[in-house]
C-alpha positions as CSV (number, residue, x, y, z in Angstrom):
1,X,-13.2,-54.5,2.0
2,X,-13.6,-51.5,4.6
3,X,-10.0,-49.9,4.5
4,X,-9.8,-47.9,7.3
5,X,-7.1,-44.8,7.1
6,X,-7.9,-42.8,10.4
7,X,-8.8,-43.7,13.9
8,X,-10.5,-41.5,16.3
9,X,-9.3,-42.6,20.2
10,X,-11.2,-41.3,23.2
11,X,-8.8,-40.2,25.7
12,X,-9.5,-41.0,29.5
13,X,-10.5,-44.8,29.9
14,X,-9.5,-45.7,26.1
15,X,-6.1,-45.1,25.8
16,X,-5.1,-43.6,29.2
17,X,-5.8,-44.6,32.6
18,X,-6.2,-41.5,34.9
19,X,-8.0,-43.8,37.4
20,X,-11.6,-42.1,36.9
21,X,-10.3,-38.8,38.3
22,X,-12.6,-36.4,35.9
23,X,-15.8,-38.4,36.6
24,X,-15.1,-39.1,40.8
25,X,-14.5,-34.9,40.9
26,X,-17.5,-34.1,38.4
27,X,-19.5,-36.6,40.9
28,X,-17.6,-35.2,44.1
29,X,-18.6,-31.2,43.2
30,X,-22.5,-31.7,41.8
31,X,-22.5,-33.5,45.1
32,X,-21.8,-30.8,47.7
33,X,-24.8,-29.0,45.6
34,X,-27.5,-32.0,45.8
35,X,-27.1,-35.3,47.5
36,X,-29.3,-36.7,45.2
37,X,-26.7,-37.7,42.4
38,X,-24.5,-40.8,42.5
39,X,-21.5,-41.7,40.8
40,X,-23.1,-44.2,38.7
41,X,-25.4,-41.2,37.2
42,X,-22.9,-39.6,36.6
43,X,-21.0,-42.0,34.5
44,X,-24.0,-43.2,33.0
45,X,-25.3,-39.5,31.9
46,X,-21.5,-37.9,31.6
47,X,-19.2,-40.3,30.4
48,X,-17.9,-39.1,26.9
49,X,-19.3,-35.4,26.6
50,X,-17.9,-32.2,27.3
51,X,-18.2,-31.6,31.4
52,X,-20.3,-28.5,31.6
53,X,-22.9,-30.2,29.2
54,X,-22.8,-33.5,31.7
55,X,-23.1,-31.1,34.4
56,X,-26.3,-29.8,32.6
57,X,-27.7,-33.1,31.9
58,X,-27.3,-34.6,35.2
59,X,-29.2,-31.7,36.6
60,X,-31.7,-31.8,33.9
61,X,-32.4,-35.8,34.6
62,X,-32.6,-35.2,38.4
63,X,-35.3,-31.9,37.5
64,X,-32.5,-29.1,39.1
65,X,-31.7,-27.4,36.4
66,X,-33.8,-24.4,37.2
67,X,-32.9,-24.6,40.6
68,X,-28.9,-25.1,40.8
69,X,-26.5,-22.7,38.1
70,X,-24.5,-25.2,36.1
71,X,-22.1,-22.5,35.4
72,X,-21.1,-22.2,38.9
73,X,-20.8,-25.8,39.4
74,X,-18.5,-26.5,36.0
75,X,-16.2,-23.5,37.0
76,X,-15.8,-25.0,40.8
77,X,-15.6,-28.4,38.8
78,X,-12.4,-26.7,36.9
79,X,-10.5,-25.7,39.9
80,X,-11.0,-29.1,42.2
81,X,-9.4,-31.0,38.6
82,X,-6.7,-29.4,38.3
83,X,-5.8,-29.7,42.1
84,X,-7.1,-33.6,41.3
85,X,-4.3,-33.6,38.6
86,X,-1.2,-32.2,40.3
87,X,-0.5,-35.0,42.0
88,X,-1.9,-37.6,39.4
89,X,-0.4,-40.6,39.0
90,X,-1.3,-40.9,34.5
91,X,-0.5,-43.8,32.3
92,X,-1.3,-45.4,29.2
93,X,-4.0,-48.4,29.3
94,X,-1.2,-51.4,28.9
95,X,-0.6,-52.5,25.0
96,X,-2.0,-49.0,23.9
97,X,1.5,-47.3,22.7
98,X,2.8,-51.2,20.9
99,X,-1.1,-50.8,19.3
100,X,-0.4,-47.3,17.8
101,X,3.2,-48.4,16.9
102,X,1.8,-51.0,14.4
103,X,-1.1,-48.8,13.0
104,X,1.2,-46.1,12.5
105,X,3.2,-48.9,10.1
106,X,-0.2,-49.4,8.6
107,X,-0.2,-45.5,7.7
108,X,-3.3,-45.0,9.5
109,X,-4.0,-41.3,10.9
110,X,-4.5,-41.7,14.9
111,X,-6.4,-39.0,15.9
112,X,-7.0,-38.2,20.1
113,X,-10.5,-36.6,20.5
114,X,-12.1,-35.5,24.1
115,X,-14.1,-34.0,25.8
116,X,-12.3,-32.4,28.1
117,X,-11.3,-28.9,27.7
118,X,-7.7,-28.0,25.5
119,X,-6.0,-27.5,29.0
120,X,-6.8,-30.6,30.6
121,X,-6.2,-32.7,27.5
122,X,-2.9,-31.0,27.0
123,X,-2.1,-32.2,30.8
124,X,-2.6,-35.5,30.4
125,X,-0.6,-36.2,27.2
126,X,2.3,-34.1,29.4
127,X,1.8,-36.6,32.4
128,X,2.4,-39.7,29.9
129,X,5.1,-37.3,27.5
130,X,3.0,-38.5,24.1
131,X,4.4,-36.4,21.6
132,X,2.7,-35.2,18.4
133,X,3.4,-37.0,15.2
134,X,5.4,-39.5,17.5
135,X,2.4,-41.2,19.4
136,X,-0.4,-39.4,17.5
137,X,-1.3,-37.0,14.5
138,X,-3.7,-34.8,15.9
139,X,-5.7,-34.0,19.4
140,X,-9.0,-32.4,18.7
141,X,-10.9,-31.5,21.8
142,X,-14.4,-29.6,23.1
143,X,-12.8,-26.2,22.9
144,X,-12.0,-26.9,18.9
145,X,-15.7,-27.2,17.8
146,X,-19.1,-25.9,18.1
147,X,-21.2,-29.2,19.3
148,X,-19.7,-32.1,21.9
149,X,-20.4,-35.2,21.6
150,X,-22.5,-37.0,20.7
151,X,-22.6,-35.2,17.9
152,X,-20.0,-35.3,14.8
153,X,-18.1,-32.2,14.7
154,X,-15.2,-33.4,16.3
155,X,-14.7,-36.3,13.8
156,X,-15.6,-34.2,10.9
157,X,-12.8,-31.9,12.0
158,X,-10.5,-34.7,12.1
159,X,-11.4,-35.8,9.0
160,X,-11.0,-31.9,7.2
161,X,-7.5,-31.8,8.9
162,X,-6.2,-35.1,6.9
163,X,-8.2,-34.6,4.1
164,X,-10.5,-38.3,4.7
165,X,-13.4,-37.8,2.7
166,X,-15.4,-40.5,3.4
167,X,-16.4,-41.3,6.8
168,X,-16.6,-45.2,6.2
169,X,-12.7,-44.9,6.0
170,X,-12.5,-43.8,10.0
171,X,-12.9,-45.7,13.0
172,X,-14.1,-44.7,16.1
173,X,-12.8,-46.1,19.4
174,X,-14.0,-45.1,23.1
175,X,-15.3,-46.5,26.2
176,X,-18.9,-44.8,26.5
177,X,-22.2,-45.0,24.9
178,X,-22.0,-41.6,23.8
179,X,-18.5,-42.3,21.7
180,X,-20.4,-44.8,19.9
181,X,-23.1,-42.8,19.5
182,X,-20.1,-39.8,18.0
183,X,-18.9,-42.4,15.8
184,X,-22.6,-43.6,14.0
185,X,-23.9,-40.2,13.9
186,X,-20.2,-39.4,11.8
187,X,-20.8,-42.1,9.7
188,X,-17.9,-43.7,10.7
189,X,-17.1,-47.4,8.8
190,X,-16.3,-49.2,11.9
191,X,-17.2,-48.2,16.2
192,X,-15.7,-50.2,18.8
193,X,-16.4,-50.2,22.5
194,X,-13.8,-50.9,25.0
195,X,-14.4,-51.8,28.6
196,X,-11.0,-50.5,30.0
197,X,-13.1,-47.0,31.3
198,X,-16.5,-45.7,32.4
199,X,-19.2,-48.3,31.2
200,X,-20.2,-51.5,31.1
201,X,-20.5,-53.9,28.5
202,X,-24.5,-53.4,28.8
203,X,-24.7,-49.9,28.5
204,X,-21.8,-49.7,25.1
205,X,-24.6,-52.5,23.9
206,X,-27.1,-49.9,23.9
207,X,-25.1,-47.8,21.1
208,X,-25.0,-50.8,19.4
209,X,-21.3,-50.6,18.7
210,X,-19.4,-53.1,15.6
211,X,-17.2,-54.7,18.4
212,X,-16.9,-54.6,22.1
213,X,-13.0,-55.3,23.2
214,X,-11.6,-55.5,26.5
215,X,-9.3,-52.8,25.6
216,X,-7.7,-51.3,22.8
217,X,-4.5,-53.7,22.8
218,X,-6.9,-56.1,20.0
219,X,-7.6,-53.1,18.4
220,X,-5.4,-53.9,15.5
221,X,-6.6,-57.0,15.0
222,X,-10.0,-56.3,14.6
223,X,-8.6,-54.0,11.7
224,X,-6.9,-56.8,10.1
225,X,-10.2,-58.8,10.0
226,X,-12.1,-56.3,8.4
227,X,-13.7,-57.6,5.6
């Protein structure tokens, strides 16, 4: 039987709903620099990863790179977020708090990973007043590793900080591709996709992901079904 003792959550479109915000500004600034993104490219190439790497790939895929400065765009990127976010209206995808209420009776570590930036992160667990130990046992985000997703790192972290040594005991939750992707290349027992966020049930398909849920609220009965 898989027996799964730690769960990594993506943040934004997994268990919050910040109404797209991060990916309508990320589209929204590369925009005043080339018409010829979309927001669909952007979700498709961006969803999941740390924004000044999606900001590099988006240019890369449209053949910009050596043409627009994706440092300039990411810090002009930071500023229009944070104006984006003062006025925010942020809450939790519904049946997301009961879900971690009955893992948490389960003993099973919930862990927030992101990639967003420590600050941002931080903002959004203030907008919803999710307290540590309370809600969830640890937030790792891009600023606490080396590599973003899609690779590992942040997992692995979260695995070090609870002392999980084997990756087929974690579960990895989140509503892009490239969480999935996070999630296999960990070694993780069990991915699940959710359709609550920034892609559709074709491109999770593509990662190939265990389950694909409408949103996390099943989420803990697909753990009591594990076989």
């Amino acid at each position: 039987m898989t027996k799964i003792k730690m769960v990594v959550f993506d943040m934004a479109g997994t268990t919050i709903d910040e109404k797209n915000v991060v990916y309508k500004t990320l589209y929204n600034t590369i925009y005043k620099y080339t018409t010829e993104v979309n927001l669909e490219l952007v979700l498709q190439l961006g969803a999941g990863k740390e924004k000044h790497q999606a900001i590099k790939d988006v240019l890369s895929f449209l053949k910009l790179s050596d043409q627009l400065n994706s440092e300039i765009i990411f810090q002009e990127f930071k500023k229009a977020l944070d104006l984006a976010y003062q006025n925010l209206d942020v809450q939790a995808i519904d049946g997301v708090e009961a879900m971690f209420t009955k893992l948490k009776t389960k003993n099973i570590k919930l862990v927030l990973n992101t990639g967003y930036n420590s600050l941002v992160a931080n903002q959004l667990l203030e907008k919803l007043n999710w307290k540590k130990e309370q809600h969830y046992d640890a937030l790792i985000t891009a600023d606490d590793v080396k590599n973003g997703r899609p690779k590992p790192d942040m997992i692995y972290k979260a695995m070090e900080l609870f002392g999980i040594e084997n990756p087929s005991w974690v579960l990895k939750a989140g509503d892009s591709a490239v969480d999935i992707q996070e999630g296999k290349n960990a070694n993780c027992g069990v991915t699940v996709g959710v359709l609550s966020g920034a892609q559709t049930k074709e491109q999770l398909e593509t990662a190939n992901p265990d389950y694909i849920l409408d949103s996390l609220a099943a989420l803990d009965t697909v753990i009591n079904n594990l076989k």
